[in-house]
N, C-alpha and C positions, 0 to 999 in steps of 0.2 A: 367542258364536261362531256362525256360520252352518254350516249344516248340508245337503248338498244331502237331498232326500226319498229315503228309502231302502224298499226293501221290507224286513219283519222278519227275514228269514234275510239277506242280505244285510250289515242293520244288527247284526247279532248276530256274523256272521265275523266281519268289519271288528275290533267291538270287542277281541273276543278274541284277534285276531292282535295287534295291538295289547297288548296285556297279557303282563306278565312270565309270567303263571301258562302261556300259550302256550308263552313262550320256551323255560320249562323243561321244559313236559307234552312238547313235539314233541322240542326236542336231549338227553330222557331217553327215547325212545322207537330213537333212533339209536343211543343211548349204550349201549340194552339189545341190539339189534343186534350194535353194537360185540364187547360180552363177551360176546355167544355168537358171536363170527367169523363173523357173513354180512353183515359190509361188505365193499363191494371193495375199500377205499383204509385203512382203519386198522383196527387192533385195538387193545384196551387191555390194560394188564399194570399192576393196583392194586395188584400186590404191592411197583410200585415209592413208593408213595403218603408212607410213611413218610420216604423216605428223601428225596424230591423237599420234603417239610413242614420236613425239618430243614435243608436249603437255602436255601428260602426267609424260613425266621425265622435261619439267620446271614447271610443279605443283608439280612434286615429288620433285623438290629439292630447291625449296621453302622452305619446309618443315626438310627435309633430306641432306642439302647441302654435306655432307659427305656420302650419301647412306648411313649411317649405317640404315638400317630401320629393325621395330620390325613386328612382325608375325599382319596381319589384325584381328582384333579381340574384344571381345569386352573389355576389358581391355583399350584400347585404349581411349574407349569414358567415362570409368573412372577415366579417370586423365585428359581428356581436361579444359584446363582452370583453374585447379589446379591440381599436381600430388599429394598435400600430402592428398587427399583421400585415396589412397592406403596405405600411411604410418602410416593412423590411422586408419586402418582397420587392416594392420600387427599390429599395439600397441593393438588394442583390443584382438587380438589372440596371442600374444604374449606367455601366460601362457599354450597352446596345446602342443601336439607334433608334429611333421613336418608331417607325417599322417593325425592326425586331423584337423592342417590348410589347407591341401588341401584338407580335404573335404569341410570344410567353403567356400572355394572356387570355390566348384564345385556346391553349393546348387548356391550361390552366381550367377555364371557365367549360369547354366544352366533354372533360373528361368529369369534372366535376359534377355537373350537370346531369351524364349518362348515368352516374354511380347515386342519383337523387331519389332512389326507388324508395317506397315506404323503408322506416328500418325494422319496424316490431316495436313491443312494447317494453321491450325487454335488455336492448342492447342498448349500451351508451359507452363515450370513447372521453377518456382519460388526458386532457393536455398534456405534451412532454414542458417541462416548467413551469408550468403556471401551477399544475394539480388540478385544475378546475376539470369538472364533468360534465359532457353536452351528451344530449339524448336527440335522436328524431333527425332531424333537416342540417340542425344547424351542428350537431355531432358528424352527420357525416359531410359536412360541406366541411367541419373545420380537420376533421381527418383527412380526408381528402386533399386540404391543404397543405399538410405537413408530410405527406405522400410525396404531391411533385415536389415541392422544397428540398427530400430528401431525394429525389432523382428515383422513385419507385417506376414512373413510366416511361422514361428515357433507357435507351439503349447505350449511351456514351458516358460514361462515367464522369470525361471532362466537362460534359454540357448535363448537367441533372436538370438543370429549368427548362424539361421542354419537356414533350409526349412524341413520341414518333413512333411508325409503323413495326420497326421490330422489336420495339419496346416494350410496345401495347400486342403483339401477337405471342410473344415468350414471356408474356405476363403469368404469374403461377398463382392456383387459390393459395398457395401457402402466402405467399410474397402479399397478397392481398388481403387475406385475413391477417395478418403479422400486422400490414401498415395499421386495418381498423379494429386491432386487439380481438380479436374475433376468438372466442373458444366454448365451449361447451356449457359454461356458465353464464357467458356473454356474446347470446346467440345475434346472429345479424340473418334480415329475411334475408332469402336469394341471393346468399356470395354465389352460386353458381353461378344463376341468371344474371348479373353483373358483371363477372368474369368473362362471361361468352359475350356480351354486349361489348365489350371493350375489346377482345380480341376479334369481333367481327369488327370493329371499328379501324383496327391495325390492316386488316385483309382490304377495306375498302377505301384506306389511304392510298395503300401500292397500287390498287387497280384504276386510280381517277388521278395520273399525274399531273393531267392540265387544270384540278382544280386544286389539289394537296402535295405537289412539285415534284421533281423526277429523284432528285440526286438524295433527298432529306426529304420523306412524304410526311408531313404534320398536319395534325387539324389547322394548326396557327397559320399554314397558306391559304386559310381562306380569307384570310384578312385581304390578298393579294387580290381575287378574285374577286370580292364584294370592292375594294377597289376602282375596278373597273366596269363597275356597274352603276360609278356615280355621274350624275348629269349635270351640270351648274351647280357644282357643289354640292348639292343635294344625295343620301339616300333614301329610296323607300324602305320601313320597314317589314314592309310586305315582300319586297325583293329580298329580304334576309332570311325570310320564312323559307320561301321556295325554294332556295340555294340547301338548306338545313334540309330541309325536306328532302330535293334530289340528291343531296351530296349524299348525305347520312342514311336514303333512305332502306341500304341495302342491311345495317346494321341490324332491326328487327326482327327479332324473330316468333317463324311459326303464324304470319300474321297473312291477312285476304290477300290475294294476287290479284291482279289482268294483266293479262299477257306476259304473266312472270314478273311481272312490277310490284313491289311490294308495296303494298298501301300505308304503311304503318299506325298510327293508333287510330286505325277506321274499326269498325263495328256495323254489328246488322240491326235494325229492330223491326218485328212483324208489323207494328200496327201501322205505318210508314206502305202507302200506295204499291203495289207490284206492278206499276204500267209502262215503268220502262227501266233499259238495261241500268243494273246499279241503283234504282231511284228508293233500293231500300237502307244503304248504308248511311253511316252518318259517322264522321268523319270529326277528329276532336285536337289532335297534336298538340295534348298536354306540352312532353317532354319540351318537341320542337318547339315549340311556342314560347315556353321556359328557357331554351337556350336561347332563342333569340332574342329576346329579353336583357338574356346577360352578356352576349355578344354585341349588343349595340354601348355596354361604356365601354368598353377599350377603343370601339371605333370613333366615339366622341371625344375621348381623350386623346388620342390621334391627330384627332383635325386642332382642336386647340394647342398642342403641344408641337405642331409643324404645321406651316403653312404649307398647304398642296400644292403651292406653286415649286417648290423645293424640288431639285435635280432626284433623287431617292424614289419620291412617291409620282413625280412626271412619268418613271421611269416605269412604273408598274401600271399606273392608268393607261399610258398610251393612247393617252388624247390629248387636245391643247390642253397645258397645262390650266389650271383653274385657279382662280381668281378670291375663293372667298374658302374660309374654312369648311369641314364638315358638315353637315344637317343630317340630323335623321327627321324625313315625315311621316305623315301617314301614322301616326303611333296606336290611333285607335283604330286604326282598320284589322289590327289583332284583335283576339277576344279575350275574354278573363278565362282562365286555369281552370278547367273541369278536375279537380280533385278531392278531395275528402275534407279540407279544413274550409274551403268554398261553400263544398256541395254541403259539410257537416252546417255549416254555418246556416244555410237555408232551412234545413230538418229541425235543427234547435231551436230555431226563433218559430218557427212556424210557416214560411214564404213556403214550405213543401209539405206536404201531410202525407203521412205515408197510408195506403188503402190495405196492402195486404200483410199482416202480421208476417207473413215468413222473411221480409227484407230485414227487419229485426233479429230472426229468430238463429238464421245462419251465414256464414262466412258467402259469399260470389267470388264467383270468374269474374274477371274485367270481361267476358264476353255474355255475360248473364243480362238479361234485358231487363230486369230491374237495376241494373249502374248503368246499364246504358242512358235508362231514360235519366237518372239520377242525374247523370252530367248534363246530357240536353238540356234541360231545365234549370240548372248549372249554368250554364253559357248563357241564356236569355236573363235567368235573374240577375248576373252582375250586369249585365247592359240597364237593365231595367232600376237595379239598385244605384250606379253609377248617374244616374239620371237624376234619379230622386236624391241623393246626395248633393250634389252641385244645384239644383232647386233650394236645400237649406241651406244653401253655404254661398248662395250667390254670385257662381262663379261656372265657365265655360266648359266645353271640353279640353278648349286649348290649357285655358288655366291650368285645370286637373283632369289630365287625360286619365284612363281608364289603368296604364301602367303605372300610376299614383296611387288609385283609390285600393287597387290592388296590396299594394306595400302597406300602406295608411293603418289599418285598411280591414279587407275583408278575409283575408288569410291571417291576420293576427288575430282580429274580431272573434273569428271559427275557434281557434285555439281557446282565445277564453271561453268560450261560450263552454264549449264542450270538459274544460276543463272544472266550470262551475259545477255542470250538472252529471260529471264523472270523474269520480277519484283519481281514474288512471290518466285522465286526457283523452282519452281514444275517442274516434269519429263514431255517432249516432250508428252506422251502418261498415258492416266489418266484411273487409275484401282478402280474396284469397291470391296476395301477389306474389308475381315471379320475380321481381325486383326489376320489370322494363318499361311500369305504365304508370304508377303512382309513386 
């Protein structure tokens, strides 16, 4: 990966902000604010913690009556409502190598993923055959699917299963709104901010060969790349963070720099110490976070569908070849999803109290420091609720890491909740998006 020259304190922020261990030093630093009352815009009340725990596992197990649950992601919201999407996406790739399918995978999950912006309350997409109608997430996860299926992001007519660089840069809003039925009656937030994210995504395939290849630049060659970052088998999935992060980070827009570094979903908030450089941001990588998420099953699928010892994948590692399949670790040293069905899911049940009427009264910037603090405190209650869950249910982190209770979980929980106590669904507190943060 190319790397522009950085001075060491400069390259040493950068990293850090960058890193979960940020995520949570800074929205635990708020979060301690929080419970001693000198936020402006929330306070917390953990005495409701137990009871918001015992909600979210009978929404989990609704769902999961067995606990077996799958990783939060968006794979998820590709098979809601029918799984054999997936199994005719496997038949279409069927004739690849285990390789190649997971890079289809990755074009797949990571374009998908970009285009995850809130949708409004208003837009919802149309199955071709089925008839059925999805609204919100899983609307644009399943258009989106039928997008690349149809070759919307591909530049080669003969290869439509994939997303490549000049695919994604002579991407048109027409082409875009066409694929998610987009029109004046069926408004979608931010086709624009969408379109621009995707076509900055095209620009920073070409310009990072050594991580998204020279001849064919796809997101799908970072399969290759995170490859080569495994140890005895083993990934971290913190190492997938940071590749997401540097790879992708140049696609954001309009967002904090150093030294021309694009921070991407970092944010400022005042009440945060001014004593040293940077020590006021606070840093959240929703998106990222979320892709990496969905990027770790194709790579698990990977490692059990070929053994790494196999001439193909020797040949991209370029180390002794290894010996045991796949692992991802580390799963919880990611953090839970600072966004609206989360953070709504705190405000509903009570874990957040809001102090000053105007977070109710109007729509925020994602740069407004009442969402800022919103997500902070976001990020520490699911640590905090994940905790108290596995206390009533008996069981580890290992058992039920943090990317479980999430699925289970607390972003379906939010849904209901907010769906109980609003006609429309919509989250407690209403954000003013470009279509690149929620």
């Amino acid at each position: 990966m190319t790397f522009k020259l950085l001075n060491p304190e400069d390259s040493a922020a950068i990293a850090y902000l960058h890193s979960p261990l940020a995520i949570r030093e800074r929205c635990g630093q708020l979060f301690d604010l929080a419970c001693a009352d000198k936020l402006r815009y929330f306070r917390c009340d953990l005495s409701q913690l137990d009871r918001v725990a015992e909600y979210v596992i009978q929404i989990t197990r609704e769902s999961y009556p067995d606990l077996n649950i799958p990783f939060h992601s968006r794979w998820r919201h590709f098979e809601v409502g029918d799984s054999t999407r997936l199994t005719l996406l496997d038949e279409k790739l069927a004739g690849l190598t285990p390789l190649a399918k997971a890079q289809a995978k990755f074009d797949l999950a990571i374009v998908s993923v970009l285009l995850d912006a809130g949708a409004g309350d208003r837009w919802q997409y149309t199955e071709p055959g089925s008839g059925q109608v999805w609204r919100r997430s899983e609307g644009l996860a399943i258009a989106s699917f039928h997008a690349f299926c149809q070759g919307v992001f591909s530049s080669d007519a003969n290869q439509p299963l994939q997303a490549d660089a000049i695919g994604l840069q002579t991407l048109t809003e027409e082409a875009l709104s066409e694929a998610f039925q987009v029109s004046a009656e069926n408004p979608l937030v931010g086709v624009q901010g969408r379109l621009n994210l995707l076509q900055r995504l095209g620009k920073v395939l070409q310009d990072s060969p050594d991580v998204f290849g020279v001849q064919n630049p796809r997101p799908g060659c970072l399969v290759n790349y995170l490859l080569r970052q495994i140890r005895d088998g083993q990934l971290e999935a913190s190492a997938v963070l940071s590749v997401v992060l540097s790879g992708l980070g140049a696609i954001w827009p309009g967002r904090l720099t150093i030294a021309d570094v694009n921070l991407g979903d970092v944010w400022v908030h005042s009440a945060l110490p001014d004593d040293q450089p940077y020590s006021q941001l606070v840093p959240f990588h929703k998106l990222s976070q979320w892709l990496t998420y969905s990027l770790l099953e194709p790579l698990q699928a990977l490692g059990t569908e070929i053994s790494l010892t196999e001439e193909e994948i020797a040949s991209v590692v370029k180390i002794e070849p290894l010996q045991a399949t796949l692992e991802i670790i580390g799963l919880d040293a990611l953090t839970g999803l600072p966004e609206y069905r989360n953070g709504g899911l705190c405000v509903d049940l009570g874990l957040l109290q809001i102090k000053d009427p105007i977070v109710l009264q109007q729509k925020h910037l994602s740069s407004a420091e009442a969402i800022v603090e919103w997500r902070a405190l976001t990020v520490i209650l699911l640590d905090r609720l994940a905790e108290t869950i596995r206390q009533q249910l008996h069981l580890t982190a290992t058992d039920l890491p943090l990317v479980k209770i999430l699925q289970g979980g607390t972003w379906a929980a939010g849904r209901q909740i907010a769906a109980e106590l609003r006609p429309s669904g919509r989250p407690p507190i209403q954000i003013e998006s470009d279509g690149t943060v929620f």
